[in-house]
C-alpha positions as CSV (number, residue, x, y, z in Angstrom):
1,X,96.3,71.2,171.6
2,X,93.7,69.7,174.0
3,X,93.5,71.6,177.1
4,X,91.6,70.1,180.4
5,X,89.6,72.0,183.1
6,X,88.0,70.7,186.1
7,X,83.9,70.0,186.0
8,X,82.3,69.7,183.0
9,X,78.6,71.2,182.7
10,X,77.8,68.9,179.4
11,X,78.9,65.7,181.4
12,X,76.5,66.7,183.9
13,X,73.6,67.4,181.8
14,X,74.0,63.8,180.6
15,X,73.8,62.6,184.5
16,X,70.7,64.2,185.2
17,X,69.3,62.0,183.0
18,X,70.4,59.1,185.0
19,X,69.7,60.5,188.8
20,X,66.4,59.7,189.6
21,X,66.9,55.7,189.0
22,X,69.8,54.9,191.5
23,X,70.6,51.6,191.2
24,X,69.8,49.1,194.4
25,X,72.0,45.7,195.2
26,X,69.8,43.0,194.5
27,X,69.6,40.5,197.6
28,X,69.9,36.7,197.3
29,X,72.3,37.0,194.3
30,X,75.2,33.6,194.0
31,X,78.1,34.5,193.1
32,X,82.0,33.3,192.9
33,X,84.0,34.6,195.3
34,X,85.4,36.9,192.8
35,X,82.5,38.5,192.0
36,X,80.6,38.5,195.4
37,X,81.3,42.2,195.6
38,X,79.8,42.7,192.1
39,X,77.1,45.4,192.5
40,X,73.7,44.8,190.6
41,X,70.5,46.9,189.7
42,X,67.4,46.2,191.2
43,X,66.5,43.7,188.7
44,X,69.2,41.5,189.6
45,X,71.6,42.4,186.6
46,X,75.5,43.7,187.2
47,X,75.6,47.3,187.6
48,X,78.7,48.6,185.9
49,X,78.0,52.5,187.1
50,X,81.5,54.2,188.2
51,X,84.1,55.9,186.9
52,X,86.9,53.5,184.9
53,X,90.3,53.8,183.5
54,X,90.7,51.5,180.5
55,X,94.0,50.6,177.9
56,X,95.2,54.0,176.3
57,X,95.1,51.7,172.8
58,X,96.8,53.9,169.8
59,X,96.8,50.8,167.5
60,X,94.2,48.3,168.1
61,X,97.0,45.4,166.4
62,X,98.9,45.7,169.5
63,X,99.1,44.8,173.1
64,X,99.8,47.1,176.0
65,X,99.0,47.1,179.9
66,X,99.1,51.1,180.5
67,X,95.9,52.8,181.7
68,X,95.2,56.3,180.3
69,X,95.4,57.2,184.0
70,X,97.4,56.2,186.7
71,X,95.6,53.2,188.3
72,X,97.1,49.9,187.6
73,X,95.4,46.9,186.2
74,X,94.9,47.6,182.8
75,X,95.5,45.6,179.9
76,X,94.7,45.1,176.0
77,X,95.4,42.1,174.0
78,X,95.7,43.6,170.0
79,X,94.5,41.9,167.1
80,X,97.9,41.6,165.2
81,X,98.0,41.9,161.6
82,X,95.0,43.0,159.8
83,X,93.7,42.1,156.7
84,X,92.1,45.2,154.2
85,X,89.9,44.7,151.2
86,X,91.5,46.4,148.1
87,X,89.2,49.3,149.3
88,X,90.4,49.3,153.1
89,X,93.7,49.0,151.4
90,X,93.5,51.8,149.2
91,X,92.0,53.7,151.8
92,X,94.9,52.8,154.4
93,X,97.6,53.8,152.4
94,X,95.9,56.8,151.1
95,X,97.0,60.2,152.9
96,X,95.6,60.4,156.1
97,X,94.1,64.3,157.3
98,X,92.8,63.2,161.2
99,X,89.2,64.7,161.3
100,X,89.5,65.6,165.5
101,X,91.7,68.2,164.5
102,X,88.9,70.2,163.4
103,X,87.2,69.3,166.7
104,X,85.1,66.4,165.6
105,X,83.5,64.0,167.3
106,X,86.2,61.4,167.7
107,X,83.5,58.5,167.2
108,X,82.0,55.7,169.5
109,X,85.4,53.2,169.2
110,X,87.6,55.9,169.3
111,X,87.0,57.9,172.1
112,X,86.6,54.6,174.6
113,X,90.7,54.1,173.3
114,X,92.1,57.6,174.3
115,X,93.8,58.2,177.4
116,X,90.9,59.5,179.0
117,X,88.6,57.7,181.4
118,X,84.8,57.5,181.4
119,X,82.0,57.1,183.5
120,X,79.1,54.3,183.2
121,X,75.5,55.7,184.3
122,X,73.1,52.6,184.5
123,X,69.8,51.8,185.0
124,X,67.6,48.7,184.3
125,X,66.2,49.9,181.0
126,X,69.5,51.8,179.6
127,X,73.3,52.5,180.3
128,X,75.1,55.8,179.4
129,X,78.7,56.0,178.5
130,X,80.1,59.2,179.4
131,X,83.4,60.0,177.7
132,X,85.7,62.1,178.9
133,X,87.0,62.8,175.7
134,X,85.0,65.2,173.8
135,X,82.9,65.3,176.8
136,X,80.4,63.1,174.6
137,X,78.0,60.4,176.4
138,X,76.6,57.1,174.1
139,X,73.3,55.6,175.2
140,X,72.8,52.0,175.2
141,X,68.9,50.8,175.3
142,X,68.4,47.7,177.6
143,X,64.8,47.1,177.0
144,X,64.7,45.2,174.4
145,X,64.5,46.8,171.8
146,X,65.8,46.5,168.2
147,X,67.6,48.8,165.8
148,X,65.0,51.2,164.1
149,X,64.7,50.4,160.3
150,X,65.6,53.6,158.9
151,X,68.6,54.6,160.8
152,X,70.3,57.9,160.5
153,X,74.0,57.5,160.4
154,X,75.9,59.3,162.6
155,X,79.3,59.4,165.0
156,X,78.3,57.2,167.2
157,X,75.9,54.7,165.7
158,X,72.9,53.3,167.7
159,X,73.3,50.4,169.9
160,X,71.4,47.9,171.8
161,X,72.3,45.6,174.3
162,X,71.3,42.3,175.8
163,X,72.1,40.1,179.1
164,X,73.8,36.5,178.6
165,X,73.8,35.6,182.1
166,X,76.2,38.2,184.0
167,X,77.7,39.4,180.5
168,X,76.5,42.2,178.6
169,X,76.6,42.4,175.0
170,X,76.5,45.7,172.9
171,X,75.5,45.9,169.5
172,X,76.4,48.7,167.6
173,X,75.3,49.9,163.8
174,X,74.6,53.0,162.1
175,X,78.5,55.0,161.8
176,X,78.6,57.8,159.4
177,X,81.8,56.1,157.8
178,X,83.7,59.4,158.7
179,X,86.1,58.1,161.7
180,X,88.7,55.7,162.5
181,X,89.2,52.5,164.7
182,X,91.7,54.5,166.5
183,X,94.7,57.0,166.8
184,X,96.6,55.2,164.2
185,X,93.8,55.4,161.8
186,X,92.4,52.3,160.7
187,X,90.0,52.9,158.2
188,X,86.2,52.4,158.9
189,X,83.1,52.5,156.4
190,X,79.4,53.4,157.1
191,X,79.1,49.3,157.1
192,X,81.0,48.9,160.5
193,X,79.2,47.0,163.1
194,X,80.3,46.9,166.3
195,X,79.9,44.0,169.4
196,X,81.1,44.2,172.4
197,X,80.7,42.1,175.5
198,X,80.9,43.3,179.3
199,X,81.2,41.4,182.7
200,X,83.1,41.9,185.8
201,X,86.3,40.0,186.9
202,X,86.2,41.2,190.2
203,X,84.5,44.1,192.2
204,X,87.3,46.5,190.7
205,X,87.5,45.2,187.2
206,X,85.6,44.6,184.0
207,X,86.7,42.3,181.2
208,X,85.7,44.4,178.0
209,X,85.9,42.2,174.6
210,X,85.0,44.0,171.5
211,X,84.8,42.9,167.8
212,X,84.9,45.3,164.8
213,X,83.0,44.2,161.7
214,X,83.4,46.0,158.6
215,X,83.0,43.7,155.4
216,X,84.3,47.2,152.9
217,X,87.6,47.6,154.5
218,X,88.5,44.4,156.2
219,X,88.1,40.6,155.1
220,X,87.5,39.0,158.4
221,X,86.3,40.6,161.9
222,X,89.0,42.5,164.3
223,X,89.2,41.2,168.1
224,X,90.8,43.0,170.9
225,X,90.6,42.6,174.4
226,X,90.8,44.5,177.2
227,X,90.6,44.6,181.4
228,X,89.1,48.5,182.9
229,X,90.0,48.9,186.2
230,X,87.9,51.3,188.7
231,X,89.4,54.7,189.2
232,X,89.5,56.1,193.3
233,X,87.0,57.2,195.1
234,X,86.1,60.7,194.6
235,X,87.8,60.5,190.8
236,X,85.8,61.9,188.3
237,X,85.8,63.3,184.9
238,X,87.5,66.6,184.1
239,X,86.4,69.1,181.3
240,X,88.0,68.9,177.6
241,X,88.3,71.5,175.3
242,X,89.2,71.2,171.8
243,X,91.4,74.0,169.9
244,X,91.4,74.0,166.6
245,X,94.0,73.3,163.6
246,X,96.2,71.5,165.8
247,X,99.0,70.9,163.3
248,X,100.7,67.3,164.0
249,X,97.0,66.0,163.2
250,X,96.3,68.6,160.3
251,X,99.7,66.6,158.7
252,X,98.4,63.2,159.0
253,X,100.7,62.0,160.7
254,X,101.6,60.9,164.6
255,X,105.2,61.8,165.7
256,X,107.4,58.3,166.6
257,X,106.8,58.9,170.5
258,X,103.3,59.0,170.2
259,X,103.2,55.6,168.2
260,X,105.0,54.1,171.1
261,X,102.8,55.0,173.5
């Protein structure tokens, strides 16, 4: 059982770090008239800071067009039939324990697919994706950087990201190997590399496009695509607690209702 409560101290924390570089509309920007009311940091760049309700994607084979939340507009265009290695394979059929129900870290894919919503922080160097879910926040490093050398996996992988025109594109490496795609549990390895590609549709809308690449369980890269639509003014993230031992996930397996979803 996952239990909800209003204001959440560690998503805060997270802000602070954010605060002191408000981002400014840049003047003098052309733009279609669908984008014309597309904020942008003082360098000129789209500013995708708010709070956004996304697809509530289970299974990342199908389609859907329900937000986690309330607020219409969302969509998600599923890959369809995947293809495993004999290792994804084995590992797919294999009997499935879900590692959140020991209140682990859902992983970077995961927790942007839940039913929760999350909040971009941005500024021109860096953009912060705080996740409701787990309350957890991902950094993405807009310098310039590269990937360090020596990586230490983790959850959430490292990720850098760069412009192509009024797109952003994520790349992500570095996964532990310990989580799933998603709810329904497609396998991942500690070879999954993640790319994912950002630009607004309108003022109230992002296109979100993201490939999974993980040459140990799957033969050829996974596609989905999705449309996040701004949540109300005044919405923000709520608390989340995890409990423990929650049963239906200790059994491996998700009850038919929550497959349909």
């Amino acid at each position: 059982m996952k239990i909800r409560l209003c204001g959440s101290n560690i998503i805060a924390v997270a802000i602070v770090a954010f605060v002191c570089s408000a981002p400014i509309s840049a003047a003098g920007q052309s733009a279609s008239p669908k984008t014309q009311d597309m904020p942008r940091l003082s360098n000129g760049k789209p500013d995708f800071s708010g709070v956004w309700d996304h697809p509530r994607v289970v299974d990342i084979t199908r389609d859907g067009k329900t937000c986690g939340g309330s607020t219409p507009g969302c969509s998600q265009k599923g890959a369809g039939e995947l293809s495993f290695t004999p290792e994804g394979a084995k590992r797919w059929q294999g009997s499935h324990i879900d590692y959140t129900a020991y209140c682990l870290p859902w992983g970077y894919s995961r927790a942007g697919q839940v039913e929760y919503p999350l909040e971009i922080v941005q500024k021109p160097d860096r953009l912060a994706f705080l996740f409701e879910s787990n309350n957890i926040f991902h950094v993405v490093f807009t310098d310039g950087r590269d990937h360090p050398k020596n990586l230490e996996p983790n959850w959430l992988g490292h990720s850098v990201g760069k412009w192509e025109g009024d797109t952003l594109v994520i790349d992500t490496i570095g996964f532990n190997g310990k989580t799933y795609i998603d709810t329904s549990e497609h396998p991942a390895s500690d070879a999954l590399h993640v790319i994912e590609r950002i630009s607004y549709i309108d003022g109230q809308h992002l296109s979100y496009e993201v490939t999974w690449e993980d040459p140990k369980i799957y033969t050829k890269p996974i596609k989905n695509t999705r449309v996040y639509a701004r949540m109300k003014p005044g919405d923000e993230l709520m608390e989340y607690w995890c409990m423990e031992n929650n049963r239906t996930l200790l059994d491996g397996h998700l009850p038919p209702l929550h497959l349909e979803q």
